[in-house]
Structure formats: C-alpha cells, structure tokens
C-alpha positions as a printed Julia matrix, in Angstrom:
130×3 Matrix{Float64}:
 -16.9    37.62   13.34
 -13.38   37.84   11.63
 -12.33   35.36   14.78
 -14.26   32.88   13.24
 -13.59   32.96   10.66
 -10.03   32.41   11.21
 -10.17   29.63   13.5
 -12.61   27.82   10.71
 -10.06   28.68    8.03
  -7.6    27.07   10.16
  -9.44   24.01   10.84
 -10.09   23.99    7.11
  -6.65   24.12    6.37
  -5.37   21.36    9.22
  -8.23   18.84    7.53
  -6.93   19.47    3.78
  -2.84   19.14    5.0
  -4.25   16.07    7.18
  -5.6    14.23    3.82
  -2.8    15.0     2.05
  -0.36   13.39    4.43
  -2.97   10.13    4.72
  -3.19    9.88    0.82
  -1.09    7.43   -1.03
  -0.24    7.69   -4.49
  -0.08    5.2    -7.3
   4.22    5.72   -7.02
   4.21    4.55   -3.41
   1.42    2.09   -4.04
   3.44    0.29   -6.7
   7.17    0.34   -3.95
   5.07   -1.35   -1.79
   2.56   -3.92   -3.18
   3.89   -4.74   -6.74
   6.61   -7.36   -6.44
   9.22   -5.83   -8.49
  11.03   -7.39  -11.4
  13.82   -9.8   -10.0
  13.41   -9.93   -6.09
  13.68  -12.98   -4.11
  13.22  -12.81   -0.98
  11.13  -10.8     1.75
  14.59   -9.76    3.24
  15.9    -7.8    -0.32
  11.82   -6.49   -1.29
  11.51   -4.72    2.28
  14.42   -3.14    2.23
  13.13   -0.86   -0.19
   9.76    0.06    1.38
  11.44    0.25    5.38
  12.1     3.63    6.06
  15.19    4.61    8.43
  15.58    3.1    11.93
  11.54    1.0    11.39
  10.83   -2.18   10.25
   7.14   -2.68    9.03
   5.66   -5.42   10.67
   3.81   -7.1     7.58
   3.3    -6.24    3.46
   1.6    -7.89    0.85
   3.53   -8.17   -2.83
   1.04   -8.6    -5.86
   2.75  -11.16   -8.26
   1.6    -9.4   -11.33
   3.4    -6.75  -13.46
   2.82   -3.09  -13.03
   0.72   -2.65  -16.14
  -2.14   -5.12  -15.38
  -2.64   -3.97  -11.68
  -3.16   -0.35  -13.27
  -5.66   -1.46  -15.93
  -7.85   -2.71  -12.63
  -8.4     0.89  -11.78
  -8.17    2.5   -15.43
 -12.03    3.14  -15.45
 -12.57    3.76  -11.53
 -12.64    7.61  -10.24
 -12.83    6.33   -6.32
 -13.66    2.96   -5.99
 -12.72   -0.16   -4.2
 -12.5    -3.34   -6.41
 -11.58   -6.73   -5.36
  -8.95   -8.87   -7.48
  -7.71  -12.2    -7.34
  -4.13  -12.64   -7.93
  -1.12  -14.58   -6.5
   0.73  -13.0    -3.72
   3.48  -12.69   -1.08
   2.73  -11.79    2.65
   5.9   -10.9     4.37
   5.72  -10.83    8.09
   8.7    -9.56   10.11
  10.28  -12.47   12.11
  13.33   -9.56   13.93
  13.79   -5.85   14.23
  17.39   -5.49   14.62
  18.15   -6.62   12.06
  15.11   -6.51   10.37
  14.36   -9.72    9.3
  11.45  -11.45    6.93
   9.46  -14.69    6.04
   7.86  -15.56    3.0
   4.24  -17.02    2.31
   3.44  -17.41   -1.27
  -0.29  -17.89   -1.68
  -1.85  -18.96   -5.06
  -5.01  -17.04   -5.87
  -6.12  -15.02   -3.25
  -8.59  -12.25   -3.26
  -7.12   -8.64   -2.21
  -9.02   -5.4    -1.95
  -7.47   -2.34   -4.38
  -8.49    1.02   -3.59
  -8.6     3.41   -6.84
  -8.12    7.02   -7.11
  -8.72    9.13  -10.25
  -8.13    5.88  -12.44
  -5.27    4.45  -10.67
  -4.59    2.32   -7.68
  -3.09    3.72   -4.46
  -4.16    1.29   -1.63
  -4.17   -2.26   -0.51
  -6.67   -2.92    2.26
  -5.5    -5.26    4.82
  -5.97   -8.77    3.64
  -7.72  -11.2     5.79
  -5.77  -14.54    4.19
  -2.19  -13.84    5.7
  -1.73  -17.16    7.2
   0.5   -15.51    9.91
C-alpha cells in the first residue's frame, strides 16, 4: 500500500511542477504582448522577449497601454475574452541574426486568457497575414 501511495504522490507532484512551468503570468504576459512605450521596430521589441541563442518565430504586440489591457480581465477569475484592438504581428524573416518584419493591423480581434483577474495569455491569432 505505502508503494502507492508514493508513486501517486509523485505523479501528483510531476502534474502540479508541470502547470507551474506551463503557466504564464501577467509580468511575462505584458514583455511579450503589450507594445511597450517607445519601440519601433520588430527588430528592438524582440530583443527583449528572445531568450539566449533562440529567436521566436512570430509575436503579436497589443497597441494599447498596460492599464486598459488589465481592466479586460479585472472582473474574470479564469476566463477567455475576446478584444478588438490594433496590433503588431512580428514574424521572423533570419535567425542569425535574428531578424523581424512588421504588420500593423487596425482593429483586429485577439483572444486574452485571464487568470485570477488579470491577463496572462494571448491565443494564437488567426489574422497574421504572414
């Protein structure tokens, strides 16, 4: 008996550690979808969100400011809500070095997934004209 219980104590475990990793929070949601105050260019945004030696292969900016994209989600424990919003898709043209393109698209609806009141996921969006 005390062997099972181990191994489902284990499993257990693994499946908690395993959500943890997968979750995103509203910090790393806002690095990587909220266009942040002065950028340009695809190039200088994914700079910031590229971690060492990878170069994601698309992202989607919201052009809105931090505030209003949390107020979507300020009432939502663990929904999914749908916003419409202007954006940037960048799509990566090169690896080494990495390299970007812009597409700035004027009202388009993207999919926000909430968390205890805040925001901390951007589905894939099905407009990047890529």
């Amino acid at each position: 008996m005390k062997g099972i219980t181990r191994v489902q104590c284990a499993c257990l475990l693994l499946l908690l550690l395993s959500a943890a990793v997968l979750a995103q929070t509203f910090e790393e949601f806002k690095k990587e979808h909220i266009l942040p105050e002065g950028s340009k260019t695809c190039n200088d945004m994914m700079k910031k969100i590229n971690k060492e030696n990878t170069c994601k292969a698309i992202n989607t900016f919201l052009k809105e400011k931090v505030a209003s994209i949390k107020a979507l989600c300020e009432d939502k424990k663990n929904d999914t809500i749908s916003h419409t919003c202007d954006i940037i898709d960048c799509k990566r043209t090169s690896e080494e070095p990495c390299k970007y393109k812009n597409l700035d698209l004027k009202d388009k609806k993207v999919t926000i997934k909430c968390e205890n009141g805040l925001p901390v996921h951007l589905e894939k969006a099905k407009h990047q004209g890529f």
